[in-house]
C-alpha positions as CSV (number, residue, x, y, z in Angstrom):
1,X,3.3,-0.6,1.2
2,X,0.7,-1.8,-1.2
3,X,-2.6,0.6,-0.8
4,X,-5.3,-1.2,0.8
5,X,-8.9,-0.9,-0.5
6,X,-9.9,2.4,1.3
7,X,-7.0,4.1,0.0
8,X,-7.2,3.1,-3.1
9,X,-11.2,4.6,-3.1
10,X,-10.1,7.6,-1.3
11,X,-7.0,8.4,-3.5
12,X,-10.3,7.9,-6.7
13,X,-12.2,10.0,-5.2
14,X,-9.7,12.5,-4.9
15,X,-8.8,12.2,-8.8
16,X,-12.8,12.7,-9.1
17,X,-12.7,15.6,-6.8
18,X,-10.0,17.0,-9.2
19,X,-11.9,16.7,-11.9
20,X,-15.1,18.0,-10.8
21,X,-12.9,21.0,-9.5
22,X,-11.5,21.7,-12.8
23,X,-15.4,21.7,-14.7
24,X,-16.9,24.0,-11.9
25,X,-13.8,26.3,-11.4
26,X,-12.5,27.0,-15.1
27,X,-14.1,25.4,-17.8
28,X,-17.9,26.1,-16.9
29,X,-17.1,29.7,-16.0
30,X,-14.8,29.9,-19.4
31,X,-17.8,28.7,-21.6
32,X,-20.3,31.4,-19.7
33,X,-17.5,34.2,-20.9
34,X,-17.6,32.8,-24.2
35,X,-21.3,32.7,-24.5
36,X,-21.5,36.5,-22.7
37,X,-18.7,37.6,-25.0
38,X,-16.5,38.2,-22.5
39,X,-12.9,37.6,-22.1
40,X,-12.4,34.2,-21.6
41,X,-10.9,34.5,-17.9
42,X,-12.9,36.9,-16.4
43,X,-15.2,34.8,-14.2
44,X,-12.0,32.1,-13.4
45,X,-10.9,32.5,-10.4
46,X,-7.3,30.8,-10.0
47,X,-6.7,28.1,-6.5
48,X,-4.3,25.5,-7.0
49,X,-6.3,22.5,-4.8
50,X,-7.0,20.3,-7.8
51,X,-3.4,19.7,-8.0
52,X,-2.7,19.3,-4.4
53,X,-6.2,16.8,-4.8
54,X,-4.2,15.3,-7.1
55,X,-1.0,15.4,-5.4
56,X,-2.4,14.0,-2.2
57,X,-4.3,10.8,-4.3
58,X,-0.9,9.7,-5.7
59,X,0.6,9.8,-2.5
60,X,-1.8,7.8,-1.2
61,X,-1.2,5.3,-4.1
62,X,2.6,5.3,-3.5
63,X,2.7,5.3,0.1
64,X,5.9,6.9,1.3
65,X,7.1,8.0,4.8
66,X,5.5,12.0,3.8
67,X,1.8,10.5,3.1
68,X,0.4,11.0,6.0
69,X,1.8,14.2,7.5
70,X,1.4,15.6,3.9
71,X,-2.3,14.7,3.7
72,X,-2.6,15.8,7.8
73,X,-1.1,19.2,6.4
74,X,-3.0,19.3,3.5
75,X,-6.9,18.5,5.6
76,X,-5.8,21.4,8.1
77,X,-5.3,23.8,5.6
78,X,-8.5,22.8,3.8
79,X,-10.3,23.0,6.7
80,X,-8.7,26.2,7.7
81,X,-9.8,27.8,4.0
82,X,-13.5,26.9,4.4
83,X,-14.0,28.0,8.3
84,X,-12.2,31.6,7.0
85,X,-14.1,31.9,3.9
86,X,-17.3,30.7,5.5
87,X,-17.1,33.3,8.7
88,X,-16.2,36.0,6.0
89,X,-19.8,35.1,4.4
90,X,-21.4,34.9,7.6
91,X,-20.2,38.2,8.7
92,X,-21.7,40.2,5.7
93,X,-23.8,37.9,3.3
């Protein structure tokens, strides 16, 4: 199945979601160590979603019988994370 236009732009903006994941989660907090003098890894704090962003975006570019259950799967999850980490905040700010 060739990708039809809002696939295409939602698989992008997955790649730019990537991206933008990659700047805020390792390489801005790598260059604050640096500039604090502190060991490079000390404010990174490892997840693996920018390659399941990325994951999901080619999928959507090569559709295949696992692209929507795998992007169903991968939105509950998502969704799961935030609700959790969000009620954890809200219980002790």
């Amino acid at each position: 199945m060739m990708p039809t236009p809002l696939l295409r732009f939602v698989a992008h903006l997955l790649f730019i979601l990537a991206a933008w994941s990659v700047v805020i989660k390792y390489l801005f907090p790598i260059g604050f160590a640096l500039a604090q003098g502190a060991p490079a890894f000390q404010y990174v704090m490892l997840d693996f979603w920018p390659v399941v962003h990325v994951w999901v975006g080619w999928l959507l570019l090569h559709w295949s019988r696992w692209t929507a259950p795998v992007a169903v799967v991968v939105s509950v999850a998502e969704i799961a994370v935030v609700v959790t980490k969000l009620a954890l905040f809200l219980s002790a700010p």
